[in-house]
N, C-alpha and C positions, 0 to 999 in steps of 0.2 A: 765726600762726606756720606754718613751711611744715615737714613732717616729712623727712629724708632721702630717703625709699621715694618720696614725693609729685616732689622733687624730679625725681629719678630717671625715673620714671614721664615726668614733662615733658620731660625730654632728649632721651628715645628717640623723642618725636613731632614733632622736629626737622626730621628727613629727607619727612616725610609730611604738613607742613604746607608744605613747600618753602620752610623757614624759612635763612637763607644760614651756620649752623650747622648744627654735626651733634657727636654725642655718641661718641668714640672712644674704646673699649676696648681697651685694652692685653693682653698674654699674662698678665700678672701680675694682673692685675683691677684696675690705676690706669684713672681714667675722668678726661676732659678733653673741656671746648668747645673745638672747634677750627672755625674759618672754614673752609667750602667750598671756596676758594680755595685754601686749606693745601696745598703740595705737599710730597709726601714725599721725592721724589727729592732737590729742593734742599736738605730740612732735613738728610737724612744725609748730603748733599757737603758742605754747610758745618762739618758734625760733621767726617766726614774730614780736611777741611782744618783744624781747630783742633787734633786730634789730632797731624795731622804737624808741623805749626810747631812744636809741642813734643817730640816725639817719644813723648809718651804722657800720659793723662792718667785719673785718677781721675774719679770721680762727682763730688766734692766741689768739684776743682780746675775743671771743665770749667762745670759751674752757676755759678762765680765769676765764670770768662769772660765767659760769655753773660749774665749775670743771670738767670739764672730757678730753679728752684728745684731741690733736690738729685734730689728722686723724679723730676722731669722729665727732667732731666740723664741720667741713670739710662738710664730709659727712653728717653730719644734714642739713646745709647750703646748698648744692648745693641740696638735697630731696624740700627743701621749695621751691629752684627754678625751679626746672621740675614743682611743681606742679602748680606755676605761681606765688606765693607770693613776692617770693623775686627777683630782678634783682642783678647784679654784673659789675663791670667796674676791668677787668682785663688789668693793667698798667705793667709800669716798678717798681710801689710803691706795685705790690701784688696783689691778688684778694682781693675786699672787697665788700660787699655783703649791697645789701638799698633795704627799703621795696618796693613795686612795684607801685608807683602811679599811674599807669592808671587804675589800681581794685578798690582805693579809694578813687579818685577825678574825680571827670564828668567835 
């Protein structure tokens, strides 16, 4: 059996074995394998552009889209909005996440 801490431990010498992995930590402390290759720029345009088609989208809704999973989702959505793309209105209906108009309309 492999302990969590152990695992953990393994991931972070991903980068230093020059392994084509690497172990991303999130703001929130979610951790994922992600391929080296992984670009960030495209994962948050594609996020943008899912958002817009719709005109807004939850965590819930957007994970449905994409297939993947709610936390991920999540956490793709809220990277798009640090980086200024996307806004959010956190209600008593939920966070849900609308593309940023003041980047796209003068």
């Amino acid at each position: 059996l492999l302990s969590p801490e152990d695992l953990v431990n393994a991931c972070k010498m991903f980068e230093s074995l020059k392994l084509p992995v690497r172990l991303r930590i999130f703001d929130s402390g979610v951790m994922v394998i992600e391929h080296q290759s992984h670009n960030e720029e495209e994962m948050v345009a594609a996020a943008l552009e899912t958002v817009s088609e719709r005109g807004s989208l939850t965590s819930e809704e957007f994970a449905k889209i994409v297939g993947m999973s709610v936390l991920l989702a999540k956490e793709r959505l809220l990277l798009a909005e640090n980086m200024g793309h996307l806004c959010r209105d956190d209600s008593v209906e939920g966070l849900r996440f609308y593309p940023n108009l003041f980047l796209t309309q003068s």
